[in-house]
VMD Tcl script that draws the C-alpha trace (Angstrom):
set ca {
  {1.44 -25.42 -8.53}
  {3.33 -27.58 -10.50}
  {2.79 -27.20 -14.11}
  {5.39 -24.29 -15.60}
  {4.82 -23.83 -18.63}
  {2.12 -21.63 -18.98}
  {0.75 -17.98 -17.91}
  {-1.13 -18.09 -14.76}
  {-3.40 -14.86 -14.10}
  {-4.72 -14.42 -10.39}
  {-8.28 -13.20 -10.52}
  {-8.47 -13.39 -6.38}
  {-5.59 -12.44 -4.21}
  {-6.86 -12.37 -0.64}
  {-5.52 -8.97 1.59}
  {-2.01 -9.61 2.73}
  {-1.30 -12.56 1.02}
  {2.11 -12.78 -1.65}
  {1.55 -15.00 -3.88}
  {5.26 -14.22 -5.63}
  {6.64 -15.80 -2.45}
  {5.47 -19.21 -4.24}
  {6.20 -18.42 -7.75}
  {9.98 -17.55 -7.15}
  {10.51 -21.23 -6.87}
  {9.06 -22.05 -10.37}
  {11.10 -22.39 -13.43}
  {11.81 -19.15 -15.80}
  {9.25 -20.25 -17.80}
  {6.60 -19.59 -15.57}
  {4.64 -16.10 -15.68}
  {2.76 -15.45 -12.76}
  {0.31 -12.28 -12.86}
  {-2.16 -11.37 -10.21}
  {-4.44 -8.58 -9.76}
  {-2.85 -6.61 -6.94}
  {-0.17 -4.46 -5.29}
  {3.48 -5.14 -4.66}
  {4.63 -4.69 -1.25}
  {6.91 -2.05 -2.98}
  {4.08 0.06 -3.87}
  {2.17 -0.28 -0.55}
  {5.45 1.24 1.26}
  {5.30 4.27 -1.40}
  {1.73 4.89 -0.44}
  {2.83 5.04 3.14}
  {5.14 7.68 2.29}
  {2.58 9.54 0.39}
  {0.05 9.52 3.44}
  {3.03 11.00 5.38}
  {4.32 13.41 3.37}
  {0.50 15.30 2.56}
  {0.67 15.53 6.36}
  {4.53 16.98 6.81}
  {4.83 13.95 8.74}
  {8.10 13.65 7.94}
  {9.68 12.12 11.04}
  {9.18 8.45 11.61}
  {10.26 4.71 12.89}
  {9.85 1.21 11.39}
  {8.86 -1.99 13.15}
  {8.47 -5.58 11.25}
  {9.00 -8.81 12.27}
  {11.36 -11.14 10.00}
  {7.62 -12.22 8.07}
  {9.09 -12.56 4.55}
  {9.20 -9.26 2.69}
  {10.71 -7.38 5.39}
  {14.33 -7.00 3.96}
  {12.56 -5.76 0.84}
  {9.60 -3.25 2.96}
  {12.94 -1.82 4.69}
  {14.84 -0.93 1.78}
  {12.03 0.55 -0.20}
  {11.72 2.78 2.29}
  {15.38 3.53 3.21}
  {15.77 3.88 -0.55}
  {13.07 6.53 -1.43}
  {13.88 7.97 1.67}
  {17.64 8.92 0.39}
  {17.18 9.57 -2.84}
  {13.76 12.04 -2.14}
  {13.87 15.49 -2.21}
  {11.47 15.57 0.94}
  {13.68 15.89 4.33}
  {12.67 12.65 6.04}
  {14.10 11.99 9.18}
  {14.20 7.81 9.80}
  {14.44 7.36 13.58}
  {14.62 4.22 14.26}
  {14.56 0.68 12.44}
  {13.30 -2.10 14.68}
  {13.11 -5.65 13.66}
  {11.64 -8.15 16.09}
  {13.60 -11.59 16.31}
  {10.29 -12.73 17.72}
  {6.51 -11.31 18.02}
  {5.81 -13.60 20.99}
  {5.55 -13.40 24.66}
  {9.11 -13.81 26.13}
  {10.63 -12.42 23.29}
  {12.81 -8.84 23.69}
  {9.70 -7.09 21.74}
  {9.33 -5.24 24.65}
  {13.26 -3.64 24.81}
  {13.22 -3.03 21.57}
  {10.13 -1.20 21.07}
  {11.48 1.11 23.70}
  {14.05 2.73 21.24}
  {11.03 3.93 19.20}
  {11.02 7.66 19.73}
  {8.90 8.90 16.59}
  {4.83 9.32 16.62}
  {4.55 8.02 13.28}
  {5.26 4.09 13.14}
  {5.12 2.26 9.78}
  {4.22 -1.39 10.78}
  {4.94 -5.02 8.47}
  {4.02 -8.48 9.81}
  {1.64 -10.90 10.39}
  {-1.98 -10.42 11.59}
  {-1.01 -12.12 14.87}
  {2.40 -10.39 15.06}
  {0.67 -7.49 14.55}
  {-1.88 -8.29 17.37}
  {1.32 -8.69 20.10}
  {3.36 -5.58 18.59}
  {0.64 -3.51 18.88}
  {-0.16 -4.61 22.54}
  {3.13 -4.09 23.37}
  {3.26 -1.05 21.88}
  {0.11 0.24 24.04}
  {1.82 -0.97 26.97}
  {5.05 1.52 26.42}
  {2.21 4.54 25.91}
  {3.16 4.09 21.90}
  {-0.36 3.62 21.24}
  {-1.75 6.68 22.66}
  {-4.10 9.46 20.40}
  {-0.31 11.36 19.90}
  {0.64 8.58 17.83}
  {-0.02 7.11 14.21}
  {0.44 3.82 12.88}
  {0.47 2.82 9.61}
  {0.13 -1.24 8.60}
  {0.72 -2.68 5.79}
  {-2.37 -5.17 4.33}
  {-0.30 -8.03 5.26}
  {-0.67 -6.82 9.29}
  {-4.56 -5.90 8.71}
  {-5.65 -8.58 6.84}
  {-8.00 -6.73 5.05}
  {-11.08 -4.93 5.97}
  {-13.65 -7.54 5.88}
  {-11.73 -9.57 8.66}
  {-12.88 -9.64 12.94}
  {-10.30 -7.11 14.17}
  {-8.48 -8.15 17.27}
  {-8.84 -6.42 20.18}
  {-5.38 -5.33 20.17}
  {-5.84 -2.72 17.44}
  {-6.28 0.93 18.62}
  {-8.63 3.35 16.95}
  {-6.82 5.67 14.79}
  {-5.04 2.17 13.09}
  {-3.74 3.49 9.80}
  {-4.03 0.70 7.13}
  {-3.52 0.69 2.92}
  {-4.73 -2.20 1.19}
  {-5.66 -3.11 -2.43}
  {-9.19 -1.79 -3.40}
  {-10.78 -5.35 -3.46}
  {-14.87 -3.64 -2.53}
  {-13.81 -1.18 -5.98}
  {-12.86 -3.63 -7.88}
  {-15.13 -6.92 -7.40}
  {-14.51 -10.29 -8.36}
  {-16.95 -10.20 -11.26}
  {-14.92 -7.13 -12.92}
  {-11.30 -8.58 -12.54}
  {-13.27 -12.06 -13.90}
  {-14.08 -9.65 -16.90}
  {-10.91 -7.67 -16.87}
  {-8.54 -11.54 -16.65}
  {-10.56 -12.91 -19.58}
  {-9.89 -9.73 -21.87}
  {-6.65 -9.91 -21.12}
  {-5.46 -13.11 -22.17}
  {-7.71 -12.58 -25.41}
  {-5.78 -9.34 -26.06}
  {-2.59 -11.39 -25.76}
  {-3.38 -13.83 -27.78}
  {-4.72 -11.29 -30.56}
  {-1.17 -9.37 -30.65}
  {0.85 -12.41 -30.82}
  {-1.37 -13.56 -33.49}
  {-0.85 -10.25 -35.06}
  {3.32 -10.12 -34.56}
  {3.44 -14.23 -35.22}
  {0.83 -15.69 -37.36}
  {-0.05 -17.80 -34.41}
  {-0.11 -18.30 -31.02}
  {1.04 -20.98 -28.31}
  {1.10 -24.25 -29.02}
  {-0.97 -26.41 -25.81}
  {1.48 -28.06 -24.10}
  {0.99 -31.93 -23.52}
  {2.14 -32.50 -20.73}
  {3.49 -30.23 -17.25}
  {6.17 -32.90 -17.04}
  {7.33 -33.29 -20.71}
  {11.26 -33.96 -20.56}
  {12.09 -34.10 -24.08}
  {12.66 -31.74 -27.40}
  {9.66 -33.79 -28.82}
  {7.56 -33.58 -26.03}
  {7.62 -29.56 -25.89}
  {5.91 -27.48 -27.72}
  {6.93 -25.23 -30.45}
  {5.42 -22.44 -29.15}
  {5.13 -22.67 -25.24}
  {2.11 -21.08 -23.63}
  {4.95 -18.74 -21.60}
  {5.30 -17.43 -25.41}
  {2.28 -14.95 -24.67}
  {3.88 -13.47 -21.42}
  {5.06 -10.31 -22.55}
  {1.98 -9.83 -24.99}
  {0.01 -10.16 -21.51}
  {1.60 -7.12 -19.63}
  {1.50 -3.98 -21.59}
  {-2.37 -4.73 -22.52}
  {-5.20 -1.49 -21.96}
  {-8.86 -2.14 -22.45}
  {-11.26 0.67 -22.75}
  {-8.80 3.53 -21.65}
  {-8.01 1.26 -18.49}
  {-4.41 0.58 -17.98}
  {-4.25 -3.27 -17.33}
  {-0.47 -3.95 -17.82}
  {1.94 -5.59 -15.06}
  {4.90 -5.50 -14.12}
  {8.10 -7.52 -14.42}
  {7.49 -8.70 -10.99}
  {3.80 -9.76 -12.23}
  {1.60 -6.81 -10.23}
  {-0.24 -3.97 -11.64}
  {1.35 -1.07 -12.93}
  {-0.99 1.14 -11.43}
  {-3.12 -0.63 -8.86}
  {-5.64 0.93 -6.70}
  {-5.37 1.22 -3.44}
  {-7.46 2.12 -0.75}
  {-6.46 4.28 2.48}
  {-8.62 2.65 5.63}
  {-8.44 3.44 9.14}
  {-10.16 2.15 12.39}
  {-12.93 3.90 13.89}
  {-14.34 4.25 16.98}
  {-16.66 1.71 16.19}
  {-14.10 -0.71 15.49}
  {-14.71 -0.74 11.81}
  {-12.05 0.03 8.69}
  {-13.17 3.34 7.63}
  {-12.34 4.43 4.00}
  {-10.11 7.35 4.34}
  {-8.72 7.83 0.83}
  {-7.26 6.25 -2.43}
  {-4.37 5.86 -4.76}
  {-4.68 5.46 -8.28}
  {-2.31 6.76 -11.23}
  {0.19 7.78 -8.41}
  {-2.33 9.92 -6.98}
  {-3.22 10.56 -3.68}
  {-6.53 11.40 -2.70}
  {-8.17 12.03 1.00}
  {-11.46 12.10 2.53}
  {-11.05 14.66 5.16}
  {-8.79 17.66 5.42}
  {-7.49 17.04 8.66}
  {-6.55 13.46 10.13}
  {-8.62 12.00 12.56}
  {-6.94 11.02 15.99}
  {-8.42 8.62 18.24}
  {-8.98 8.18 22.03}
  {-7.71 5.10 22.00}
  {-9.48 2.30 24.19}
  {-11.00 5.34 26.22}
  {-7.66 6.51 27.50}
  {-8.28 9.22 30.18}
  {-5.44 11.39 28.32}
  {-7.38 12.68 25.44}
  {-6.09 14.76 22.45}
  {-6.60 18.09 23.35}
  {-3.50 19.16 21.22}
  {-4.82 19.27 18.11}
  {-7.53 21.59 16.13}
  {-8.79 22.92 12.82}
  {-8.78 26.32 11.64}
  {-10.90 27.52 8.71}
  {-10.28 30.57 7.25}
  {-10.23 32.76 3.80}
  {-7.03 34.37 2.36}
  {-6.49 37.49 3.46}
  {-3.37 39.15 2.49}
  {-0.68 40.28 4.45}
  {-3.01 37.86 7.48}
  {-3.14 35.05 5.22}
  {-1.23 33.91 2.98}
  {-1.73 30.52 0.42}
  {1.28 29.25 -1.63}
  {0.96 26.33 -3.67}
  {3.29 23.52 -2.00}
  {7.53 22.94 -3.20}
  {7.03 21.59 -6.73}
  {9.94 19.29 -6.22}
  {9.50 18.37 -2.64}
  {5.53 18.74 -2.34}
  {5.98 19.99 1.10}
  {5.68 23.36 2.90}
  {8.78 25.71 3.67}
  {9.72 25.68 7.21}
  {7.84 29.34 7.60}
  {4.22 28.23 6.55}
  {2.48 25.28 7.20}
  {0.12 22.31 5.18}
  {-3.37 23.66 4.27}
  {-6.05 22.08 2.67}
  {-7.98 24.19 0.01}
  {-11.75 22.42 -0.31}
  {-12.34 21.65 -4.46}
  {-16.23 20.91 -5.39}
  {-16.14 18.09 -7.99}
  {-18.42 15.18 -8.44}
  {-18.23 13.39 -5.56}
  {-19.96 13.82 -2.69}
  {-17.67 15.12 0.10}
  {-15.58 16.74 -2.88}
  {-12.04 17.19 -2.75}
  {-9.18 18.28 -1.09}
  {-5.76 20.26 -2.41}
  {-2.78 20.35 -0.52}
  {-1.23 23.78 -0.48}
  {0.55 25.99 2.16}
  {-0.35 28.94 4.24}
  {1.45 31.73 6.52}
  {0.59 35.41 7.31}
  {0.37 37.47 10.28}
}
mol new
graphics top color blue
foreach p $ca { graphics top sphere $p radius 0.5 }
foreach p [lrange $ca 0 end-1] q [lrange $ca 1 end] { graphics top cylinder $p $q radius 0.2 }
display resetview
């Protein structure tokens, strides 16, 4: 990209890709908007899958993939300022996601079953191999990738990722092409229409990319309708972006890997909200392991004072006190499976 001077609006931002990484190197007066999810916000949906589970325990592993200073302190941020008693383990950072590189010590410190994962596809491809090799990969562990490492769910998945492969990505299949097309076009008319409101007009075309001169600028530069362009809501929708150019409130998607070796919509995010499939996570055998996971089951059952008994979760924490534990109260709505409501039960 070379011209600066205008507002540039990203209808199509493949899974994984950061597009900011390219705009930071632009002049102020470039505003850069795309139709997706900071890596910010797809570390808070991590934490959000693990805290509806108690899973409150964990370890990070990224490679030095560009982001990773920013994934880590997300995460070690929310983590000490959250009300929720995390427990961070371990922090590993790869120097290299190669053959011959120290992967393999490193990944020995990890002591946690729940991993949180940023990197490359193909980092992601030897991590996770190495990872199976240490008996990290196993059905008694979780890991949860960022898009970047999954590339998205319409991609061949490599051989090296187990069944059970945790993965949150923006809802591309929910949101097609054709609709963000719609949703681009309506914004930058929107724009336009407030700033012709506030201003009497609106930005002046600029005639040239490369104009060097006070004469040669416009009056009005197209980077004029920036801020007109991020607080904009069509049809009840909330539409507006943030300083950093992503959604406000994006919608994400919750996938994980089958036994089939297919992503598997588990859940979504939208407005800040969480919201799962199935009451119970599924754990894999991976690769046909003879160990299986014979730790594990589901109870159903109906509350039954003093034998059961349902509290709704901490309303500061969302989590269970130490004497009950996470149960999932079935809600019929519209949907087909229905839904799901965290709460907390204990008894006899």
């Amino acid at each position: 990209m070379t011209c600066t001077l205008t507002c540039i609006l990203c209808i199509c931002c493949p899974a994984g890709s950061d597009l900011m990484n390219i705009v930071h190197l632009q002049e102020v007066t470039s505003s850069f908007f795309q139709f997706s999810a900071s890596l910010q916000q797809e570390a808070l949906l991590m934490l959000a899958i693990m805290e509806e589970y108690d899973w409150h325990t964990f370890s990070i592993v990224t490679s030095k993939f560009p982001g990773y200073l920013d994934f880590i302190a997300t995460l070690r941020s929310t983590v000490d300022h959250s009300f929720v008693r995390w427990d961070l383990q371990s922090v590993v950072t790869l120097e290299g996601a190669e053959p011959g590189s120290k992967a393999h010590v490193e990944l020995k410190r990890i002591q946690s079953a729940v991993i949180l994962l940023y990197c490359s596809k193909e980092e992601a491809e030897f991590i996770l191999a190495e990872g199976r090799s240490l008996g990290l990969a196993g059905a008694g562990y979780v890991w949860i990738a960022s898009s970047l490492a999954t590339g998205g769910a319409g991609l061949t998945v490599p051989e090296a990722f187990p069944p059970g492969l945790v993965s949150v990505a923006y809802d591309d299949r929910g949101y097609p092409l054709q609709a963000r097309l719609r949703d681009g076009l309506a914004i930058l008319l929107a724009a336009a229409n407030a700033m012709h409101r506030a201003h009497g007009r609106i930005p002046d075309p600029a005639p040239s990319c490369t104009a060097q001169s006070e004469a040669e600028r416009p009056e009005v530069p197209p980077s004029a309708l920036r801020r007109y362009m991020m607080g904009v809501s069509l049809e009840g929708r909330d539409l507006s972006f943030t300083e950093n150019g992503y959604q406000v409130n994006p919608k994400l998607v919750v996938m994980v890997l089958n036994p089939e070796r297919e992503w598997e919509k588990m859940g979504r995010w939208e407005n800040n909200s969480l919201r799962l499939r199935f009451p119970v996570w599924p754990r894999y055998n991976s690769w046909g392991d003879p160990d299986a996971d014979e730790k594990h089951l589901s109870i159903v059952t109906l509350e039954e004072k003093p034998f059961v008994i349902v509290d709704d979760v901490d309303i500061l924490t969302g989590t269970c006190m130490r004497n009950s534990v996470p149960c999932r109260k079935h809600i019929k709505d519209n949907s087909t499976e229905g839904s799901y409501k965290k709460q907390c039960c204990k008894g006899l």
